[in-house]
LOVO-702788 format. One record per atom (N, C-alpha, C): atom name; x, y, z; residue number from 1. Coordinates in steps of 0.1 Angstrom, whole numbers, plus 2048, in hexadecimal, padded with zeros to 3 digits. Each point is the difference from the previous one (the first is absolute). Last residue first. Layout:
BEGIN
@a=CA, X=X, Y=Y, Z=Z, k=NUM
...
# end
This chain:
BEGIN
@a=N, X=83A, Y=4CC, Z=83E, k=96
@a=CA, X=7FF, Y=806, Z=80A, k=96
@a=C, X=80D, Y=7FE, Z=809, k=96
@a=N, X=7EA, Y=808, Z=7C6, k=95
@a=CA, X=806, Y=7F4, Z=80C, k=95
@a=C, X=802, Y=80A, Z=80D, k=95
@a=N, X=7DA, Y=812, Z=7D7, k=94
@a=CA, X=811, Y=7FA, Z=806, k=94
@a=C, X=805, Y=7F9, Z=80D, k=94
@a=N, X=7CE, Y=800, Z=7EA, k=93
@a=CA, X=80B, Y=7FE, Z=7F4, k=93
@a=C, X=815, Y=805, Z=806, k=93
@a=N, X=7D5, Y=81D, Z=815, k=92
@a=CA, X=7FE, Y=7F0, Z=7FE, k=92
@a=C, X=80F, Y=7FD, Z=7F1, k=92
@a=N, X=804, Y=82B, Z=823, k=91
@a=CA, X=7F6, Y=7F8, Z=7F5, k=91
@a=C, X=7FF, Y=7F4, Z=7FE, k=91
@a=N, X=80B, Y=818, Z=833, k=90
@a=CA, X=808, Y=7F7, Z=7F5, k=90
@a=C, X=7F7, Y=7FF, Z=7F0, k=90
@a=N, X=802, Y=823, Z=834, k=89
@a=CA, X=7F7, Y=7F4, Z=7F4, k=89
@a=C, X=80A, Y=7FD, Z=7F3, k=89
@a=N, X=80E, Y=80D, Z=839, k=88
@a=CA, X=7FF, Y=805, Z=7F1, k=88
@a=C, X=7F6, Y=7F3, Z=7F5, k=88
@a=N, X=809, Y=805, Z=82F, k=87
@a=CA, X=7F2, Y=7FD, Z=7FB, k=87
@a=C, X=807, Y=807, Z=7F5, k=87
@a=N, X=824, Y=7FF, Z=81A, k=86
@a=CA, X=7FC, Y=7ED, Z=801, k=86
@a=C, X=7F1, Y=802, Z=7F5, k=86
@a=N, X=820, Y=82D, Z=7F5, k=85
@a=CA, X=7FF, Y=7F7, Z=814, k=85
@a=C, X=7F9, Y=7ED, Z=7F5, k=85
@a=N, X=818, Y=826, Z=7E7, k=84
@a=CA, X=7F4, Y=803, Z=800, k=84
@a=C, X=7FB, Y=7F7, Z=810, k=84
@a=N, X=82A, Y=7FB, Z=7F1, k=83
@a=CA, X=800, Y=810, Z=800, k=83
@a=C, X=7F4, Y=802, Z=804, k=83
@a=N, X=80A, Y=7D3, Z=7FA, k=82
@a=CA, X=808, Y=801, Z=80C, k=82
@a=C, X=800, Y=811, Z=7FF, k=82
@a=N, X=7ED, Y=7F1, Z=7DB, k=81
@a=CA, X=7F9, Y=7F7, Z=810, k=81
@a=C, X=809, Y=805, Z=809, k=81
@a=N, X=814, Y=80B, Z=7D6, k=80
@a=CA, X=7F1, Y=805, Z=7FF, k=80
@a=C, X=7FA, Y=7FC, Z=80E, k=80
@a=N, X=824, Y=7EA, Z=7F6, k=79
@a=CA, X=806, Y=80D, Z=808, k=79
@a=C, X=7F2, Y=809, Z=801, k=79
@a=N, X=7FD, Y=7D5, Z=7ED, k=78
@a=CA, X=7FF, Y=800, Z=80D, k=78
@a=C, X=803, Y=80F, Z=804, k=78
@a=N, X=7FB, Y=7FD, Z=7D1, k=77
@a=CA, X=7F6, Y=7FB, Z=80B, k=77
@a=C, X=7FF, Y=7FF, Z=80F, k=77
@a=N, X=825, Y=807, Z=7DF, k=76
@a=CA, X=7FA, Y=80C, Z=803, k=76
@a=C, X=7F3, Y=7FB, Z=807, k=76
@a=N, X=81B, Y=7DC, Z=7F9, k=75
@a=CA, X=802, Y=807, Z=80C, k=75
@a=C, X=7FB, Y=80F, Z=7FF, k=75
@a=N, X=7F0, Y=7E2, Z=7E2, k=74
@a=CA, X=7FF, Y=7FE, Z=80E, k=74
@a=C, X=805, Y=803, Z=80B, k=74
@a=N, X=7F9, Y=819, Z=7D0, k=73
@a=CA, X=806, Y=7F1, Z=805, k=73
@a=C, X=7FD, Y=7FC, Z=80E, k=73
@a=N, X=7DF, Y=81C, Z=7DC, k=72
@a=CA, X=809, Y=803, Z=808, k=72
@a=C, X=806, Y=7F1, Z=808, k=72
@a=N, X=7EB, Y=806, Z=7CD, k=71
@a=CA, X=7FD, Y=7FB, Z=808, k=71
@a=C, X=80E, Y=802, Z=80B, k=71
@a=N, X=7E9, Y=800, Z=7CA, k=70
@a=CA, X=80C, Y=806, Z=80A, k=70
@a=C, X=7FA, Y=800, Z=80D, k=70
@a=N, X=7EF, Y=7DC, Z=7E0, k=69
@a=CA, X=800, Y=80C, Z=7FF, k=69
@a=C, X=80D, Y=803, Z=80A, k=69
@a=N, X=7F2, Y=7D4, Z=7F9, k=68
@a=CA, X=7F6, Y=806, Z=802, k=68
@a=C, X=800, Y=810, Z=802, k=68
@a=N, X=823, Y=7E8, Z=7F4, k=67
@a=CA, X=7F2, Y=7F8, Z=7F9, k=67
@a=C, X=7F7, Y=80B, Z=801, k=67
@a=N, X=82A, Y=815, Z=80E, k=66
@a=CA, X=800, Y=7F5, Z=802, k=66
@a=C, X=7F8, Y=7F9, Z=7F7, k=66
@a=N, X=822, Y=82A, Z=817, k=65
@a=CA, X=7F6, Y=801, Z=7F7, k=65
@a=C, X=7FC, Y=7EF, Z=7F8, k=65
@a=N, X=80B, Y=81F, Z=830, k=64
@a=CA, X=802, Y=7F3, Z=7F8, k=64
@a=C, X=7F8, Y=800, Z=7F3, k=64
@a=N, X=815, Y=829, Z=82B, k=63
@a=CA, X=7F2, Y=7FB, Z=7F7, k=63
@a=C, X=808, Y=7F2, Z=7F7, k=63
@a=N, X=81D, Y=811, Z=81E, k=62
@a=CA, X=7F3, Y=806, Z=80A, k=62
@a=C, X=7F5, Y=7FD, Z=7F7, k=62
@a=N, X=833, Y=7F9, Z=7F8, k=61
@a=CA, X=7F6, Y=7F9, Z=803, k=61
@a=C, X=7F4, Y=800, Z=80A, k=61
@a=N, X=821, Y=81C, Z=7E6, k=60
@a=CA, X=7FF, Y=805, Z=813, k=60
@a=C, X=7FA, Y=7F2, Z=801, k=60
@a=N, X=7FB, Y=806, Z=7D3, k=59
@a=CA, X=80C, Y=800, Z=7FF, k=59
@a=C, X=806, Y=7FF, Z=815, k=59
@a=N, X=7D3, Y=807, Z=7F2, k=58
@a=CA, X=803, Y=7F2, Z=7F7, k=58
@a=C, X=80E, Y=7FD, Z=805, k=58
@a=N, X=7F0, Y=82A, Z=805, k=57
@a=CA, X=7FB, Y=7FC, Z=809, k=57
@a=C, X=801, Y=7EF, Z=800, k=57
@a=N, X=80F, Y=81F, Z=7D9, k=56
@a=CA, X=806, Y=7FE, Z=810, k=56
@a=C, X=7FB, Y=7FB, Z=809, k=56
@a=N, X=7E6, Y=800, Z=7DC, k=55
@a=CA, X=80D, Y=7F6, Z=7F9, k=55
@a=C, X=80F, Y=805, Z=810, k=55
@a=N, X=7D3, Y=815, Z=800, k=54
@a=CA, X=7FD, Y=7F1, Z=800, k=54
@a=C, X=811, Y=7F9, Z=7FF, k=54
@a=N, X=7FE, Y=82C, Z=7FA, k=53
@a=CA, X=7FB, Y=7FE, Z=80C, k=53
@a=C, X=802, Y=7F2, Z=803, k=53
@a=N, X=7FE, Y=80F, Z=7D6, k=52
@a=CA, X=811, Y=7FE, Z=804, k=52
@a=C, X=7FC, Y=801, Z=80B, k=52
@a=N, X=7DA, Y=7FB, Z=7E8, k=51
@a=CA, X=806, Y=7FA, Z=7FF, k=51
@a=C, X=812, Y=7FB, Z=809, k=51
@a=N, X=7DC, Y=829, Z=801, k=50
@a=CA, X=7FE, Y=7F3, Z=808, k=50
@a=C, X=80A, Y=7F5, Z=802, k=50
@a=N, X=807, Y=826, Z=7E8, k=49
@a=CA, X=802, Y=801, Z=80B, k=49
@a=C, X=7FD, Y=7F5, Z=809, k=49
@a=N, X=7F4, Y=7FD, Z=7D4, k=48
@a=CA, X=80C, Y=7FF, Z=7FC, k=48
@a=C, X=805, Y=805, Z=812, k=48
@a=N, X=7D1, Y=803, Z=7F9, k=47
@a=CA, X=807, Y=7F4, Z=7F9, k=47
@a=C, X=80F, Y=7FC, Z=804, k=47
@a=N, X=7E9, Y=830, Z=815, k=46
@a=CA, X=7FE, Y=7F5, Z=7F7, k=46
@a=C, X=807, Y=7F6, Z=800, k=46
@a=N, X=7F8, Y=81E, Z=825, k=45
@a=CA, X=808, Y=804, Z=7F7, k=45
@a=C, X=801, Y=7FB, Z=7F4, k=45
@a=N, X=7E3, Y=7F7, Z=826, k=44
@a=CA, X=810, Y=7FB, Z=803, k=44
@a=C, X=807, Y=80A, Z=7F8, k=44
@a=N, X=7D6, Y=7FD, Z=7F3, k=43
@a=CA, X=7FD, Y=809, Z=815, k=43
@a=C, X=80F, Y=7FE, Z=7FE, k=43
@a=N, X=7F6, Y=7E5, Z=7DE, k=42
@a=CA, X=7FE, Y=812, Z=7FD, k=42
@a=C, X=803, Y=80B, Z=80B, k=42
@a=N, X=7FA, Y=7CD, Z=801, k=41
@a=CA, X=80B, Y=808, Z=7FD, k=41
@a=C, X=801, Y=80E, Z=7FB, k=41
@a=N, X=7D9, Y=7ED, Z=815, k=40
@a=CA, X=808, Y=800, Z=808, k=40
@a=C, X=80D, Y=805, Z=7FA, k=40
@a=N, X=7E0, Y=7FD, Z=7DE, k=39
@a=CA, X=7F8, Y=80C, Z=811, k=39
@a=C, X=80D, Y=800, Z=80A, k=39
@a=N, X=804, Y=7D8, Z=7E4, k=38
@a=CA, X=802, Y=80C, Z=7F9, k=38
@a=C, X=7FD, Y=80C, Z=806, k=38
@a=N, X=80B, Y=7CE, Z=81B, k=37
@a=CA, X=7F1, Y=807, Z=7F5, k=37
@a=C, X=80A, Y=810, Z=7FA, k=37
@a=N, X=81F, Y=7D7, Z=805, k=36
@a=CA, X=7FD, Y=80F, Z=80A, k=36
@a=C, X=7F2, Y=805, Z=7F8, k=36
@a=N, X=811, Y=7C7, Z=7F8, k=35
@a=CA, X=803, Y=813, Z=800, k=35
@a=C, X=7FA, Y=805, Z=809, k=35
@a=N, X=800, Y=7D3, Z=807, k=34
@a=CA, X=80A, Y=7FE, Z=7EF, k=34
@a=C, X=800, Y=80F, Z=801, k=34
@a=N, X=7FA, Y=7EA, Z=82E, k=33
@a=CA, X=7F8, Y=80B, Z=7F8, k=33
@a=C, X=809, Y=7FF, Z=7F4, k=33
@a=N, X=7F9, Y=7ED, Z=836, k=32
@a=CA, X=80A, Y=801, Z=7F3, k=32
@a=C, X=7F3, Y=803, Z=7F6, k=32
@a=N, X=7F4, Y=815, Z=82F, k=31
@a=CA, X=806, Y=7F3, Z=7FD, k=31
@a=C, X=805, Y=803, Z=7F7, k=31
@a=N, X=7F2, Y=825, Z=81A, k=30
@a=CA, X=7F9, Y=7F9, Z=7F0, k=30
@a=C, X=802, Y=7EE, Z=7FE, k=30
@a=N, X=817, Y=81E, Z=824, k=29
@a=CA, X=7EF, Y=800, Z=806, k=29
@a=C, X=7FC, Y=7FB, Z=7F2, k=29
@a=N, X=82D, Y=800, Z=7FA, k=28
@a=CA, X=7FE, Y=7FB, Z=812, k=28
@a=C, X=7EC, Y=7FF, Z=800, k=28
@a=N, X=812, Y=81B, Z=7D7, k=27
@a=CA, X=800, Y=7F2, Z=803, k=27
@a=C, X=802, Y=7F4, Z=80A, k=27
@a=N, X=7FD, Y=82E, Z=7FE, k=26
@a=CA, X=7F4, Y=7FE, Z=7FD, k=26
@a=C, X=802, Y=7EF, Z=7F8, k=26
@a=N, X=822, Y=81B, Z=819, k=25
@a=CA, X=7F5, Y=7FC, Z=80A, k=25
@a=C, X=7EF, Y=7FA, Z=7F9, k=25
@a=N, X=82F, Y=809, Z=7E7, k=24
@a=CA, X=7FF, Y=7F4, Z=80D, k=24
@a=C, X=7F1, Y=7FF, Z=808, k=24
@a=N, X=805, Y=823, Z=7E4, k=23
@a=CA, X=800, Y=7F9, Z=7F6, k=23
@a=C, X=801, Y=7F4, Z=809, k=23
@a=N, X=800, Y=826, Z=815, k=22
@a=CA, X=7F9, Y=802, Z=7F8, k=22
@a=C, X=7F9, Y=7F3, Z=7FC, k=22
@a=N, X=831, Y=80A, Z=80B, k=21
@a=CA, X=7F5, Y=7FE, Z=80C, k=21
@a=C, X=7F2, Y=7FD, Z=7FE, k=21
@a=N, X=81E, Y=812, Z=7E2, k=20
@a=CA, X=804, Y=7F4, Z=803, k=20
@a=C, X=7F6, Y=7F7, Z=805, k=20
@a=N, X=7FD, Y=82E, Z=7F9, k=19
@a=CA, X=7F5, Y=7F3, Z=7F2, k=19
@a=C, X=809, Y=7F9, Z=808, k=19
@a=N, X=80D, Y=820, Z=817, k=18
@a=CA, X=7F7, Y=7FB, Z=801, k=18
@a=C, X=7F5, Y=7F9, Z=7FB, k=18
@a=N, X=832, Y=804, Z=7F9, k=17
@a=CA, X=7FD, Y=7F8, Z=80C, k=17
@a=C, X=7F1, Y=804, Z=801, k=17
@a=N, X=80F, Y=817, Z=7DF, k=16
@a=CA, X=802, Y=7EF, Z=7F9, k=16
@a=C, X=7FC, Y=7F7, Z=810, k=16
@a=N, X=7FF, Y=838, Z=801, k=15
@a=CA, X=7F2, Y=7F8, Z=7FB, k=15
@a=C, X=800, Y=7ED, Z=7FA, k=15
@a=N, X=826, Y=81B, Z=815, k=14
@a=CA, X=7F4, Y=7FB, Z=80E, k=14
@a=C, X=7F5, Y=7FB, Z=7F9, k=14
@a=N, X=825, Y=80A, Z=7E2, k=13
@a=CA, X=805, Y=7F5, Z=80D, k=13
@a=C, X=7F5, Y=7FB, Z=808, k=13
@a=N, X=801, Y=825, Z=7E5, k=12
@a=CA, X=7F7, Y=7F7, Z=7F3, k=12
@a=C, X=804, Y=7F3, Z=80A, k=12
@a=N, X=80B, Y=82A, Z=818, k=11
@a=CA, X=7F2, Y=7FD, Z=801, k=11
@a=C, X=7FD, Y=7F5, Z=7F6, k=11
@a=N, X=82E, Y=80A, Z=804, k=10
@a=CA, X=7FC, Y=7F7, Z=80D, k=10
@a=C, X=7ED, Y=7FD, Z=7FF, k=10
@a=N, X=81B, Y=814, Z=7DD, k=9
@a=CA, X=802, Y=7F0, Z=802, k=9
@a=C, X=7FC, Y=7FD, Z=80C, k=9
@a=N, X=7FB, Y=82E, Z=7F8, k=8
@a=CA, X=7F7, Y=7FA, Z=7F2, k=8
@a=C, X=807, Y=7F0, Z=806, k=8
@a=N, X=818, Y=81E, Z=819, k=7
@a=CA, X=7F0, Y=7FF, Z=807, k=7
@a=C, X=7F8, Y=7F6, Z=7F6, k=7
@a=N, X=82E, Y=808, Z=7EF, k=6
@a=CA, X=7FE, Y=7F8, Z=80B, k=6
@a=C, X=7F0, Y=7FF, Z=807, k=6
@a=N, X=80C, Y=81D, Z=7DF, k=5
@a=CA, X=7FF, Y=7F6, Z=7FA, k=5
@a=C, X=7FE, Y=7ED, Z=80F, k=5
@a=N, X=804, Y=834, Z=80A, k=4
@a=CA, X=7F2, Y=7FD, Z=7FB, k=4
@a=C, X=7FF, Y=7F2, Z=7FA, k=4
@a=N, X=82B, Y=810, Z=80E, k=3
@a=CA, X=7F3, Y=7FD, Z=80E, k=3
@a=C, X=7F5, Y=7FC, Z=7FB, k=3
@a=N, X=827, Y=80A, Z=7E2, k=2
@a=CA, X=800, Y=7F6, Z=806, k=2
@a=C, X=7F4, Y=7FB, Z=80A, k=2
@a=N, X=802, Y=82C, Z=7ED, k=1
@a=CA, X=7FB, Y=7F7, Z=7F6, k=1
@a=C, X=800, Y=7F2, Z=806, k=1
# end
């Protein structure tokens, strides 16, 4: 029983790192954004998945939540550039 409960934390483990992931990268390529189109939270797992995604990703300071919406910080930006090479494209609206 112990193994199965353990396999169940590691796969709901691999699915929170890949909304993590998910969820960073669509605000690196979106810019800042007040929400997650709906189509997109739904693909994530809904609302409430999104939400605590966001609110860790907030917490790692890898997203900002600001005026102009939620918005990735500058150093998830650079690490984004320094992962993706020198022609990575930037959206309009974040700092460089």
């Amino acid at each position: 029983m112990r193994c199965e409960m353990q396999g169940h934390d590691r796969r709901s483990g691999d699915e929170d790192t890949r909304v993590s992931r998910e969820v960073l990268a669509f605000f690196l390529r979106e810019g800042p954004k007040h929400q997650v189109p709906a189509e997109t939270r739904d693909r994530w797992g809904g609302q409430e998945q999104v939400e605590r995604v966001i609110e860790a990703l907030v917490a790692d300071d890898l997203l900002v939540r600001a005026d102009a919406g939620i918005a990735p910080t500058p150093a998830a930006i650079r690490y984004d550039e320094l992962r993706a090479g020198p022609t990575a494209a930037r959206p309009a609206g974040l700092p460089r």
